[in-house]
Structure formats: structure tokens, C-alpha cells
C-alpha positions in Angstrom: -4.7 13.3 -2.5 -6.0 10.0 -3.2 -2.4 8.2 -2.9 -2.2 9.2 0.6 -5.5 8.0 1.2 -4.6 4.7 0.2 -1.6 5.0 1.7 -3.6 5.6 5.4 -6.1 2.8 4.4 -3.2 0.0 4.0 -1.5 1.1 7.0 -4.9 1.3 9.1 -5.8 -2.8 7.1 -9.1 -1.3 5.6 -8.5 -3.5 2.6 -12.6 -2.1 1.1 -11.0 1.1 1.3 -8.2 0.8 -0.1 -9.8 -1.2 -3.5 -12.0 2.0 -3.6 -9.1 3.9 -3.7 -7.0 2.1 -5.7 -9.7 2.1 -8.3 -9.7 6.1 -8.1 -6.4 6.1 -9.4 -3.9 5.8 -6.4 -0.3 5.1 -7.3 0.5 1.5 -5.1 3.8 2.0 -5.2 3.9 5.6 -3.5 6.9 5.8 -1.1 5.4 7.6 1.9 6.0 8.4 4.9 8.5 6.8 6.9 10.2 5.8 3.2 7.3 3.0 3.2 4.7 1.9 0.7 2.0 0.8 1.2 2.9 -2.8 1.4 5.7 -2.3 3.7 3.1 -0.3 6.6 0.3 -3.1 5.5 3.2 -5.7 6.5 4.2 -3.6 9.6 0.3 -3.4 10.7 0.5 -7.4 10.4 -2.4 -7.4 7.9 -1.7 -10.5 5.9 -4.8 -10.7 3.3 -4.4 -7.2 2.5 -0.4 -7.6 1.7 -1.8 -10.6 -0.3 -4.5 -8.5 -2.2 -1.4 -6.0 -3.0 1.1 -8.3 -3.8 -2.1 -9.4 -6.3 -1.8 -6.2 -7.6 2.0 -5.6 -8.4 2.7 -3.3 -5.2 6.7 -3.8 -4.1 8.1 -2.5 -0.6 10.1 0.6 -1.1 13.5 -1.7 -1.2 12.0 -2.9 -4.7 10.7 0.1 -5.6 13.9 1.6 -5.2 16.1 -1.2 -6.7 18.1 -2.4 -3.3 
């Protein structure tokens, strides 16, 4: 599943692996595991230019996603 993927890239910060992915098709906004997207484990794994390059891209933490 190429969400998941993505998912493991942002929480790992491989930012070149995550474009790839995202390009494939992944869904940014996936709440995964933990109830995280991929911004919020990017954020946890304190990896500042790639929550920048997903904020560029529209992604929202699973609070917005969710509407809290």
C-alpha cells in the first residue's frame, strides 16, 4: 500500500521518498497508526523541512483532518 509507505517515509524524515511516493498516488492525509498523519509523526520525528514540504502540499495533523 503505497499510503503506508509514505506514511513510514515521513515518520523515518526520508523526504525523496516520500515525494516518490506521494507522486504514486499516496493519500497525505491518511490517519495511521497511532491516529497520526503523516505530518503529525514528521513533527514528532522533529523533521522540520519535511513538515514544511507537507504543509506545501495541503497535509493537516489528524486534529484537522478530523475537524477538532
Amino acid at each position: 500500500m503505497v499510503t503506508a509507505a509514505f506514511w513510514q517515509a515521513c515518520h523515518g524524515g526520508q523526504q525523496r521518498t516520500a515525494e516518490y511516493l506521494l507522486d504514486k498516488g499516496a493519500d497525505v492525509d491518511w490517519i495511521g497508526y497511532g491516529s497520526q498523519t503523516a505530518l503529525d509523526i514528521a513533527r514528532r520525528s522533529n523533521a522540520d523541512e519535511l513538515v514544511e514540504w507537507l504543509r506545501d502540499r495541503g497535509a493537516r495533523s489528524s486534529d484537522e483532518v478530523q475537524g477538532n
